[in-house]
C-alpha positions in Angstrom: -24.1 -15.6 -3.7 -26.0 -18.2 -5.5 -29.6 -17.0 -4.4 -28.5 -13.6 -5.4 -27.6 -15.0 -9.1 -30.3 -17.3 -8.9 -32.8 -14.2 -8.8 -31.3 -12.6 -11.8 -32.3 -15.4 -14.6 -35.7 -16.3 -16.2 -37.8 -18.2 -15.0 -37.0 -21.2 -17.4 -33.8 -21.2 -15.3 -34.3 -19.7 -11.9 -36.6 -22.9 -11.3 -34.1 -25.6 -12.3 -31.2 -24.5 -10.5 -29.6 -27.5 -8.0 -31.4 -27.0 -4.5 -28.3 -26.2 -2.2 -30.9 -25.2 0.0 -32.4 -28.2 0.4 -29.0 -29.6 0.5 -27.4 -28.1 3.2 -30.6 -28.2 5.5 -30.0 -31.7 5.3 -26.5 -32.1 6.4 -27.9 -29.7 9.4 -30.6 -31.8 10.4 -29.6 -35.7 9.2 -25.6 -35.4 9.2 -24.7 -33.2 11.8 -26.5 -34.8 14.4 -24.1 -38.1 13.6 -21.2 -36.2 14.4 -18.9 -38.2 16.1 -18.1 -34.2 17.7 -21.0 -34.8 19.7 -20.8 -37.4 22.0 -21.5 -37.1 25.5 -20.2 -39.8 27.7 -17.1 -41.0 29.5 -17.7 -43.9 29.9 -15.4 -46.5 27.7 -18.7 -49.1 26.9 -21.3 -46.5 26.6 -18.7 -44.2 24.5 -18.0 -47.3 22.1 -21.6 -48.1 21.6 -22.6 -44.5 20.5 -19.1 -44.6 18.0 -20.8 -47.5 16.8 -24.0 -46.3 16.5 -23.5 -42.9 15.3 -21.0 -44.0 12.5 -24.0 -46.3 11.3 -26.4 -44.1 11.2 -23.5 -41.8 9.0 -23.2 -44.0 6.7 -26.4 -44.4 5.7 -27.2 -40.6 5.9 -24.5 -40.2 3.5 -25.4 -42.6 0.8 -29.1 -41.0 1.2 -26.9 -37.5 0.5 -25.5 -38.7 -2.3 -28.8 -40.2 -3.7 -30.1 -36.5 -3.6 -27.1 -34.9 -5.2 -27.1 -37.6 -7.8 -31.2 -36.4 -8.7 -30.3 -32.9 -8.5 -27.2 -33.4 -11.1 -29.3 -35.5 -13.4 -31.9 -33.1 -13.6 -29.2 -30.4 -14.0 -28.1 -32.6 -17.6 -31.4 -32.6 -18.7 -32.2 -29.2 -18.1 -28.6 -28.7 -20.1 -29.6 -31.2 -22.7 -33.0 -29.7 -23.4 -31.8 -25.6 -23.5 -28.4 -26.5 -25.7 -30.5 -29.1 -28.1 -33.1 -25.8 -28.2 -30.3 -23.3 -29.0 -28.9 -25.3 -31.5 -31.9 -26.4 -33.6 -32.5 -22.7 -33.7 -29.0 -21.3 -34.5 -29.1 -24.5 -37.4 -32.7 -23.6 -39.2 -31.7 -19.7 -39.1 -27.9 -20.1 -40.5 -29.6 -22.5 -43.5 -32.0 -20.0 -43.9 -29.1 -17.6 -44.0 -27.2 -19.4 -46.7 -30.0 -19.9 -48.8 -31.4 -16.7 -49.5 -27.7 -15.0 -50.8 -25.2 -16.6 -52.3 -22.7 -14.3 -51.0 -24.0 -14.2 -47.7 -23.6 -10.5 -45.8 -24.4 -10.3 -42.3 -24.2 -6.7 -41.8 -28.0 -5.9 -42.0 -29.8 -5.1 -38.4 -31.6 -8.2 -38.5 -29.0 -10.9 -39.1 -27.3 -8.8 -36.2 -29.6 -8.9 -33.7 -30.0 -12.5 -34.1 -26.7 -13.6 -34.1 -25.8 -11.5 -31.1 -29.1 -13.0 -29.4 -28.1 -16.7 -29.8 -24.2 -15.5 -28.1 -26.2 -14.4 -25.3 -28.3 -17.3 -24.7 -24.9 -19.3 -25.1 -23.6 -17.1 -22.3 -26.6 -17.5 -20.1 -26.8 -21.1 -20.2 -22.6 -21.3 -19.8 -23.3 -19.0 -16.6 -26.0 -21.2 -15.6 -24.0 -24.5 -15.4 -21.0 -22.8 -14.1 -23.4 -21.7 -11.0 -25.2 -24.5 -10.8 -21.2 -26.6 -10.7 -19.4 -24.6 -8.0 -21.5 -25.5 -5.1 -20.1 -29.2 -5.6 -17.3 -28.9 -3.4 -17.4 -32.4 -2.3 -14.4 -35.4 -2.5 -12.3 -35.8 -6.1 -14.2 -39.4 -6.2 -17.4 -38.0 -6.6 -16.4 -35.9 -8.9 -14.9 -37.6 -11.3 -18.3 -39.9 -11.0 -19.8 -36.9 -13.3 -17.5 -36.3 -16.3 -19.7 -38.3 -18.7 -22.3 -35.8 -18.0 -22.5 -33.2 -20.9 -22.4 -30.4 -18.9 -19.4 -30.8 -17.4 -17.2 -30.5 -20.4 -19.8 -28.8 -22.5 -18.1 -29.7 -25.4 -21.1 -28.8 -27.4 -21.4 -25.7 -25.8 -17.8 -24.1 -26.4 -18.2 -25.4 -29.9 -21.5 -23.2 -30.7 -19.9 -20.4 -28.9 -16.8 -20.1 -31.0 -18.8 -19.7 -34.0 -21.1 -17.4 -32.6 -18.2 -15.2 -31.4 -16.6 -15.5 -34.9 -19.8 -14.4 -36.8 -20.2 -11.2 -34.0 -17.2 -10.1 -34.1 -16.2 -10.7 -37.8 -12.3 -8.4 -38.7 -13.2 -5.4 -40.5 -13.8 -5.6 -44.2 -14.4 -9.7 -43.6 -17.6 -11.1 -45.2 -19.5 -14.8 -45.1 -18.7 -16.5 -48.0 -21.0 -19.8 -48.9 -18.7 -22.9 -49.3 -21.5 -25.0 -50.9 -22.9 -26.5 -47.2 -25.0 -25.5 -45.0 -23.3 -26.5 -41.8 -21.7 -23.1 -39.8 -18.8 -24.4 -39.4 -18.0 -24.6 -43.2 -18.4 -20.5 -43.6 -15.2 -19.0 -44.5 -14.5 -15.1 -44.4 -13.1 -13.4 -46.8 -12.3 -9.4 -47.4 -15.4 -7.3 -48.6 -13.9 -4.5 -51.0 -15.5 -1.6 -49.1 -13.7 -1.8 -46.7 -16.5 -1.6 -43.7 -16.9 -3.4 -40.9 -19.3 -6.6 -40.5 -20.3 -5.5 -36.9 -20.7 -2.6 -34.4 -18.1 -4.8 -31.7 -19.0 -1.5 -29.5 -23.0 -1.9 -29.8 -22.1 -5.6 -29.2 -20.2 -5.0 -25.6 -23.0 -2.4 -24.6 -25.6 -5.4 -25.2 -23.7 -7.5 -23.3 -22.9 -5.8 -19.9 -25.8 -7.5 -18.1 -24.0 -11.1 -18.8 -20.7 -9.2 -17.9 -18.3 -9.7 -21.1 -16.5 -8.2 -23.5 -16.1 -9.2 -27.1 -12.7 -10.2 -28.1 -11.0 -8.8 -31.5 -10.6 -12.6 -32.5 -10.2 -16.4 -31.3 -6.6 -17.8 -31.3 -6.9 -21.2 -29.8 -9.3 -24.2 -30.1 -7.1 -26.1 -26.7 -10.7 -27.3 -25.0 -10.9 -27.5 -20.7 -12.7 -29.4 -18.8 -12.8 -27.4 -16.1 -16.2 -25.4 -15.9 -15.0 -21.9 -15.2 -13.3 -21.3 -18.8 -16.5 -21.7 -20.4 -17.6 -18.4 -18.7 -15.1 -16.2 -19.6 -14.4 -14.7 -23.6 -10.4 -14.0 -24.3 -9.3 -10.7 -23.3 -11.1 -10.7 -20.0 -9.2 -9.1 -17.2 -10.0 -11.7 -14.3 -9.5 -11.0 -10.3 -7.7 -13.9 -9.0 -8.4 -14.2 -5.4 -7.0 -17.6 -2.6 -7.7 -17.1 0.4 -6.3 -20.0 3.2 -3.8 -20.7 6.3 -0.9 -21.2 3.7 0.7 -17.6 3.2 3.6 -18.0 1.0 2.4 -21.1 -0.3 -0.4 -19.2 -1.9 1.3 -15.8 -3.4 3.6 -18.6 -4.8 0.4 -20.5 -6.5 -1.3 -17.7 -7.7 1.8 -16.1 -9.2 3.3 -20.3 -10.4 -0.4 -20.6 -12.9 -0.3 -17.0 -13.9 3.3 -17.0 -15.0 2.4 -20.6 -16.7 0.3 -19.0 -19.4 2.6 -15.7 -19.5 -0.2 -14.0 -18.1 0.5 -9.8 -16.9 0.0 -8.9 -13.5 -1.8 -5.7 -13.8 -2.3 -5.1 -9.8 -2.0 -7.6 -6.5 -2.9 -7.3 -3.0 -2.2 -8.9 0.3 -4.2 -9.4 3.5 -3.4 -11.7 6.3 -5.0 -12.0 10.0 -2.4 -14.2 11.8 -2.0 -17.4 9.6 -4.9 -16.5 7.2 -4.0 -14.8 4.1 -5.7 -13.6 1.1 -3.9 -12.5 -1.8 -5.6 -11.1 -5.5 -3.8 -11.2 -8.8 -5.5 -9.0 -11.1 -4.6 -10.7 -15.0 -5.7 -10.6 -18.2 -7.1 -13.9 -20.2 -5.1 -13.0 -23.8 -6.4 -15.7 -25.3 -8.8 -19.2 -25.4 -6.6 -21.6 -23.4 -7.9 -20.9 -19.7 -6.3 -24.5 -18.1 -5.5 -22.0 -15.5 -8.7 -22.2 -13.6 -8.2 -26.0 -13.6 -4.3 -25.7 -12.6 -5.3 -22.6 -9.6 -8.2 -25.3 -8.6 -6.1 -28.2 -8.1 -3.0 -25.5 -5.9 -6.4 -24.7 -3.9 -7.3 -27.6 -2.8 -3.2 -28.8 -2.1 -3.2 -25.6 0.0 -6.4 -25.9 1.6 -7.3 -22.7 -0.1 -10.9 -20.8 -1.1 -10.7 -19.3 -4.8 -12.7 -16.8 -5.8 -12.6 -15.2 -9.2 -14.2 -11.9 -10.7 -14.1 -10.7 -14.3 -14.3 -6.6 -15.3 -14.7 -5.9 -18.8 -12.4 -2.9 -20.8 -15.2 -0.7 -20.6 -15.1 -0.8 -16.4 -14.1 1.9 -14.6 -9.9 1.5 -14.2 -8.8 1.6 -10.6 -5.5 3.3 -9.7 -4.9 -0.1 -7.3 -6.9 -2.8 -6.0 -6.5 -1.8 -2.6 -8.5 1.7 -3.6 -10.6 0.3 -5.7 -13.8 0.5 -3.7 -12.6 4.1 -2.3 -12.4 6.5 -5.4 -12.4 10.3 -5.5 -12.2 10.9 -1.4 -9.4 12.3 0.5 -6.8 10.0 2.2 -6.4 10.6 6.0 -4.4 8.7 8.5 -5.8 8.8 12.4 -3.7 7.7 15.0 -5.4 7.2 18.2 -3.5 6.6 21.9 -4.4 5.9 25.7 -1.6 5.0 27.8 -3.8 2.3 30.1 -5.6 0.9 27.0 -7.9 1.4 24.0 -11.2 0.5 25.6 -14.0 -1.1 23.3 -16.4 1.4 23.9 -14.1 4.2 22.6 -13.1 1.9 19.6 -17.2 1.3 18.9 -18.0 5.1 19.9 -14.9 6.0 17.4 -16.2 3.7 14.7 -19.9 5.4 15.0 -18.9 8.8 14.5 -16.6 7.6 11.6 -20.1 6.3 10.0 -22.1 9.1 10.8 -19.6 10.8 8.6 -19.5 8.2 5.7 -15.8 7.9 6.3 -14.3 4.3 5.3 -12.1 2.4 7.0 -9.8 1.1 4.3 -6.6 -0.9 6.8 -6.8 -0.7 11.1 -3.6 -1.8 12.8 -2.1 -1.7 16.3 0.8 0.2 17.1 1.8 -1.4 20.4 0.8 -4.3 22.1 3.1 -6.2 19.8 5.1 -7.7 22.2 3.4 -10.8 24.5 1.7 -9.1 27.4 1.5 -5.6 26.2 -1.9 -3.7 26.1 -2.9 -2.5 23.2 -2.5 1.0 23.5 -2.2 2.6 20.2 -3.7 2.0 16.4 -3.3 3.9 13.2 -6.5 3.8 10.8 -6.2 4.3 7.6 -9.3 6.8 6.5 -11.0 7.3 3.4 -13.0 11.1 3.5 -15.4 11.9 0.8 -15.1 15.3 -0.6 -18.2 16.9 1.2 -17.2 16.4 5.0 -17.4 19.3 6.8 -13.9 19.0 8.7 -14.3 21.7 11.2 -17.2 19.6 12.6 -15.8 16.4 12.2 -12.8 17.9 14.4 -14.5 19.0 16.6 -16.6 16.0 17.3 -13.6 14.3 17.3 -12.3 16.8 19.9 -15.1 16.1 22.0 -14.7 12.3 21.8 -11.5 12.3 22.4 -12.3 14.4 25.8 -15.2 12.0 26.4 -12.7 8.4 26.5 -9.4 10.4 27.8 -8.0 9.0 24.6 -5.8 10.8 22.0 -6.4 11.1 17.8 -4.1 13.0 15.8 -5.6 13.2 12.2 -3.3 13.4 9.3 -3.5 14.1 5.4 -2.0 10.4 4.4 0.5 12.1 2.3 3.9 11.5 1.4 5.1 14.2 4.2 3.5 11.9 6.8 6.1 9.0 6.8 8.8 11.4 5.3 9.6 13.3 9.2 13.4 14.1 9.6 13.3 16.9 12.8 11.6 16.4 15.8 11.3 19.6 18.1 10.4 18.9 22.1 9.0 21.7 25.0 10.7 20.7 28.6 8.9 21.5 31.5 6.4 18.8 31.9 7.5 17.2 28.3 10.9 15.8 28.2 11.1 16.0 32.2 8.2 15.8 34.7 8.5 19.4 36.6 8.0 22.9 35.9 11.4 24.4 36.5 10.3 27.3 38.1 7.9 25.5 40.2 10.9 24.1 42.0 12.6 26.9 42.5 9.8 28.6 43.9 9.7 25.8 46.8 13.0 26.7 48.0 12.4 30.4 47.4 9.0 29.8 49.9 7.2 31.8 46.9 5.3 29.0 45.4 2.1 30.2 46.2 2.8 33.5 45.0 4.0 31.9 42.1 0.8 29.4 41.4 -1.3 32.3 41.6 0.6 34.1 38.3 0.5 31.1 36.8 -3.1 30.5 37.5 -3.8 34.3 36.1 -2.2 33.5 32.6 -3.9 30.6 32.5 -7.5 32.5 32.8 -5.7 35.1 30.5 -5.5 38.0 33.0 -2.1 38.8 32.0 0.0 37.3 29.2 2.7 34.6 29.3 5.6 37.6 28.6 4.3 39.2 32.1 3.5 36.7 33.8 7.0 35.5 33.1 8.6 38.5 34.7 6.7 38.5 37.8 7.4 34.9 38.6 11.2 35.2 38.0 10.9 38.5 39.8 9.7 36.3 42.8 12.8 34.3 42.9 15.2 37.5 43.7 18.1 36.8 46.3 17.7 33.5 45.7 20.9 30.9 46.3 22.6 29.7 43.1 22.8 26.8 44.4 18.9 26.0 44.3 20.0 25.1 41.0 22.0 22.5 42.1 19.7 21.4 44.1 16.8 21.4 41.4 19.2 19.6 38.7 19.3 16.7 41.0 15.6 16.3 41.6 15.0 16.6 37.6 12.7 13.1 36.5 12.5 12.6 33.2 9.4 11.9 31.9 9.1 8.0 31.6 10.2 6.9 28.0 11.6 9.9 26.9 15.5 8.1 27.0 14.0 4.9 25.1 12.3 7.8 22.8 15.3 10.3 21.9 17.6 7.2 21.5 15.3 5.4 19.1 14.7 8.9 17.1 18.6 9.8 16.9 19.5 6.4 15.9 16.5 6.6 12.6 18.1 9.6 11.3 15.9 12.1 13.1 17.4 15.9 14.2 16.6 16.7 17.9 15.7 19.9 19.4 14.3 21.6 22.7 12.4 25.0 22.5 11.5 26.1 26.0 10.5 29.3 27.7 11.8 28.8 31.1 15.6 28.2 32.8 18.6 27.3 31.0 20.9 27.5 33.9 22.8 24.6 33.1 24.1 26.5 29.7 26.9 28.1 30.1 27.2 29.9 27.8 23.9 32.1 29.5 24.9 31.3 33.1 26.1 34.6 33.8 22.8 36.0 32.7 21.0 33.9 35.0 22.7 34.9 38.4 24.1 38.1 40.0 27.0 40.1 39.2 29.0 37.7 42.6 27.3 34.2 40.9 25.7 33.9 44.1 22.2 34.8 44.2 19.5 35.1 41.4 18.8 38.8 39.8 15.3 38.3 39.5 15.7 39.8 36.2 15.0 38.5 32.8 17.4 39.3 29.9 16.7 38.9 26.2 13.8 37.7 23.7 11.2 35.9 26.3 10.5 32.4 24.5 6.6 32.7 24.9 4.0 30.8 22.3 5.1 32.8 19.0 8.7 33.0 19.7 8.7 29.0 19.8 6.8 28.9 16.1 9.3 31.6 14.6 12.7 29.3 16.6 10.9 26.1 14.8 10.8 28.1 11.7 14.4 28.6 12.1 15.7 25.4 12.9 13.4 24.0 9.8 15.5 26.3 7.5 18.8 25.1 9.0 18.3 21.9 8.8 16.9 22.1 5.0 13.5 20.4 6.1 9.6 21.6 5.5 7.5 22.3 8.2 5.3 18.8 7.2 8.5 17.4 8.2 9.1 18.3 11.9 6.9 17.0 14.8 6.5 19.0 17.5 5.6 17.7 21.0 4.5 20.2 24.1 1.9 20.1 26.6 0.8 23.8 27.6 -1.0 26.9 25.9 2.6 28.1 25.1 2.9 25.6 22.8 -0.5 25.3 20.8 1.9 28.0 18.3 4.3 25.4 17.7 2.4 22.7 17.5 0.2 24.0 14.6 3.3 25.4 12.5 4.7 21.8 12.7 3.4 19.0 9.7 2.6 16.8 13.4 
C-alpha cells in the first residue's frame, strides 16, 4: 500500500519517504534469526546457553533497530521542516502582495484563484505525505511517545495554514476579504459583497481536487486541534469507511459504533464478516465537522482489542452505493447457486466450479456451507451468492454448468436471488423413487412374474417409442388377475427414501404445505380402491380409470394446488426424479 502511494508523489517526495523496506529486511535477516522460536536443542545446558546467547544478541539488534528508525524519523522532520517553512514563505510574500495592491481586497479574479487553491493542495500533499510516512510506525506506546516534540507529529503549523487556506477557497457566497490594516492572513475578516456573487467556484475547486481525494466543506466550525496524524488528512464533511478487523467480535462492533456515537456521528451503511473468531466490521460515517479525536479514540479501542483499522474516505461527488456489501458489484444480476453431493464437495469440483465462474466474469460476493455444521459431518452442500453482469449468455452458462455438474456427479440449482427465493410456503413431492425408494409397479410386476415384460415398456418410453399415457396402460394391463393382496404385500416392503421423515417433519413444522403428485398406484386410498380392483375386490382389472397423471397433468395439479393454497408458483418447490416430472419441475419457482 505504501509503495503504491509512494509512486503517486513527485519526486521531491517519493525520494524522502521512511525506508520500510529497508526496515523490515532487517528484522528478516538481523531479528528474526534471534528468535527465541528458533531453538533447536533439548538439552537443559545447551538450551540455556543459546537463551542466553540469543537474547544478547536481541538486544543489541534491537537498539541497532531503533538507531535506524530514529534517522529515518529525523530525516522525515526535516524533510517536513523544509516543505512547510517553503509553503509558508510563499503563501506569506503572495497574501502581502495581495493586501497591498487593493485596499478592499477581492479574490474572485482567475489568478488569485488558482493560487490559493494551489497552496490547499500542496498543504494536502504534504498532510498526506506525513500521514503515510506515520502509519508504518506501529511499534510500542514508549517509542512513541519518544516523538511528540517532533513537528510533524502534531503539525500544529500545518492545520493552522490549512484552515486559512480552506477559509479563503471556499469563502460563503456574497463574502469578500476585507484589509484590517495587517498584513498577517489571519487578520482578514470577511464581510458581504453587495452583488451578491460568490467568491469561488467550490465545484471547480472539488474537480481540482479529486486526485488528493477531498471535498471542500461549506465552512469550518471548530478550531479543537488532534494530535493524532490521521485528522490532518481528512476536510469536514468527509464520509469516512471505518474498518477493525481482529479476534474480538462483539468487542469490536461495540468500539466502532462507542467513538462513532461519541461525536454523534450517522451511520450511513455497516457490514459484518467473520471467519471463526476473526471479524471485520465497517461503519460507513460522515466527519460533520473539524473535531476528528475519533481516529485517536478508534486507535487506542484497536490496540485494547488487538484490532487492525483501516480507514477510507469518498467524497460527495463519488458514486453512491445502494450498501456496502454491493458496493464493488453494481448493475449485474443477483443469482444464488446451491450446489450438493451426498459423499462430499470434492476440491476439484469446487476449483473446476470456480473456473467456469471466472470464465464468465461472474463474482462471488458470500460462499457458505449448508451442512457439515455439525462436528464430523462432510461438507456436503454450499450456497454461493453470484453476482452476473448483464451480458452473460445464460443458455450457455447453463449448459456448461449442466455439463459440469454431469462431469463431478455433483448437483447446482441456480436461482434469481430474489425475494421469492427465501419466501417458499408449498412444497410438492413425486413418490416412486422420491419420497420412497421403489417403483410401485415394479413390485407388483415381481409377484405378477411380468417384470420383464414390464422393464421392456418402461425401457420403450424411456427411448420415446411410445408415450408415458400408453406405456401406462400396457404395464397395468400386464398386472390383470393379479391378487389384491400383492398390495399388501408391496405396502410392507415400501422403504422410504432415507431422510425423507427428518425432511417432511422439519418442512410441516416451518410453516410449509405438503403435497404428493404421482402417476402410478394409490391403492391405499380408499376413497379409489374400488377403482383399482375387480368388481369381487379380489384380483386387479388391469384397467385404468380416469385422467392418467402423466408429465403435463402433474404441472396443471401443481397449478391447482398453488391456487388453493393462495401461493405463486416462485413459491412452491417441486422435487421428482424421472422425465414425468421435468413438467413440474419447471412450472415450480425451485
Amino acid at each position: 500500500f505504501l509503495l503504491e502511494k509512494k509512486e503517486k508523489y513527485p519526486e521531491n517526495f517519493s525520494t524522502k519517504f521512511i525506508d520500510y523496506q529497508s526496515l523490515k529486511t532487517y528484522i528478516k535477516e538481523e531479528i528474526k534469526p534471534n528468535d527465541l522460536s528458533n531453538l533447536t536443542t533439548n538439552n537443559s545446558t545447551d538450551f540455556k546457553k543459546q537463551v542466553k546467547s540469543k537474547l544478547n544478541k536481541l538486544e543489541e539488534k534491537i537498539f541497532e533497530f531503533f538507531n535506524l528508525i530514529e534517522i529515518e524519523v529525523n530525516n522525515l522532520e526535516k524533510v517536513y521542516q523544509l516543505e512547510l517553512n517553503s509553503v509558508e514563505l510563499k503563501f506569506q510574500l503572495f497574501f502581502d502582495n495581495f493586501l497591498k495592491k487593493e485596499k478592499s481586497a477581492s479574490v474572485n479574479s482567475d489568478d488569485n484563484y488558482l493560487t490559493f487553491q494551489n497552496f490547499l493542495k500542496d498543504v494536502v500533499r504534504l498532510e498526506r505525505f506525513i500521514l503515510l510516512n506515520y502509519t508504518g510506525l506501529k511499534i510500542g506506546a514508549q517509542f512513541i511517545m519518544t516523538l511528540t516534540d517532533l513537528n510533524f507529529f502534531k503539525s500544529v503549523k500545518l492545520s493552522n495554514l490549512k484552515k486559512q487556506l480552506i477559509e479563503l477557497v471556499t469563502v460563503n457566497n456574497g463574502s469578500e476579504l476585507v484589509n484590517s490594516g495587517t498584513s498577517t492572513p489571519t487578520a482578514v475578516t470577511l464581510s458581504k459583497k453587495n452583488n451578491g456573487s460568490s467568491i469561488f467556484n467550490t465545484t471547480l475547486v472539488e474537480q481540482s481536487l479529486n486526485s488528493l481525494s477531498l471535498s471542500i466543506p461549506a465552512s469550518l466550525t471548530s478550531s479543537e486541534q488532534s494530535s493524532f496524524p490521521p485528522p490532518n488528512s481528512l476536510l469536514p464533511n468527509q464520509k469516512i469507511l471505518i474498518s477493525m478487523n481482529g479476534p474480538h467480535g462483539t468487542d469490536i462492533i461495540g468500539a466502532v459504533l462507542q467513538c462513532v456515537s461519541k461525536y454523534n456521528l450517522p451511520v450511513e451503511d455497516f457490514v459484518l464478516s467473520r471467519l471463526y473468531h476473526n471479524v471485520t466490521f465497517g461503519c460507513l460515517t460522515k466527519i460533520n465537522n473539524e473535531s476528528v479525536q475519533i481516529f485517536q479514540d478508534l486507535n487506542v479501542l484497536a490496540k485494547k482489542w488487538e484490532s487492525s483499522l483501516f480507514y477510507d474516505s469518498y467524497s460527495d461527488s463519488d458514486k453512491v452505493f445502494n450498501s456496502l456489501e454491493d458496493a464493488p458489484y453494481q448493475d449485474r444480476v443477483k443469482y444464488t447457486a446451491t450446489v450438493l453431493n451426498q459423499v462430499g464437495l470434492s476440491s476439484e469440483f469446487l476449483f473446476d466450479f470456480t473456473r467456469l465462474l471466472l470464465d464468465y466474469k461472474i463474482s462471488v460476493e458470500k460462499m457458505f456451507k449448508l451442512s457439515g455444521l455439525q462436528k464430523g459431518e462432510m461438507l456436503c452442500s454450499a450456497d454461493f451468492k453470484l453476482s452476473v453482469p448483464l451480458n452473460v449468455d445464460f443458455d450457455q452458462f447453463r449448459a456448461d454448468l449442466f455439463n459440469l455438474s454431469g462431469k463431478h456427479g455433483t448437483d447446482v440449482a441456480l436461482q434469481p436471488n430474489d425475494v421469492f427465493r427465501k419466501s417458499k410456503r408449498l412444497v410438492i413431492f413425486d413418490m416412486d423413487s422420491t419420497l420412497i425408494q421403489q417403483e410401485v409397479i415394479d413390485e407388483i410386476a415381481k409377484h405378477a412374474g411380468v417384470v420383464g415384460e414390464v422393464a421392456k415398456i418402461t425401457e420403450a418410453a424411456m427411448n420415446g417409442e411410445i408415450d408415458f399415457k400408453e406405456s401406462l396402460k400396457q404395464r397395468v394391463a400386464l398386472l390383470k388377475g393379479t391378487s389384491v393382496n400383492v398390495l399388501e404385500i408391496v405396502k410392507e416392503k415400501l422403504t422410504f427414501t432415507e431422510g425423507a421423515h427428518s425432511l417432511c417433519k422439519a418442512l410441516k413444522k416451518l410453516g410449509y404445505k405438503l403435497a404428493v403428485i404421482s402417476g402410478g398406484f394409490m391403492p391405499l386410498a380408499l376413497h379409489v380402491k374400488n377403482h383399482l380392483v375387480s368388481t369381487d375386490g379380489k384380483t386387479l382389472t388391469g384397467e385404468t380409470i380416469g385422467p392418467i397423471v402423466d408429465g403435463m397433468r402433474k404441472a396443471e395439479l401443481l397449478d391447482v394446488i398453488a391456487q388453493a393454497e393462495s401461493v405463486s408458483s416462485e413459491q412452491v418447490i417441486a422435487v421428482g426424479d424421472g422425465a414425468n416430472d421435468l413438467w413440474m419441475l419447471a412450472a415450480a419457482g425451485l
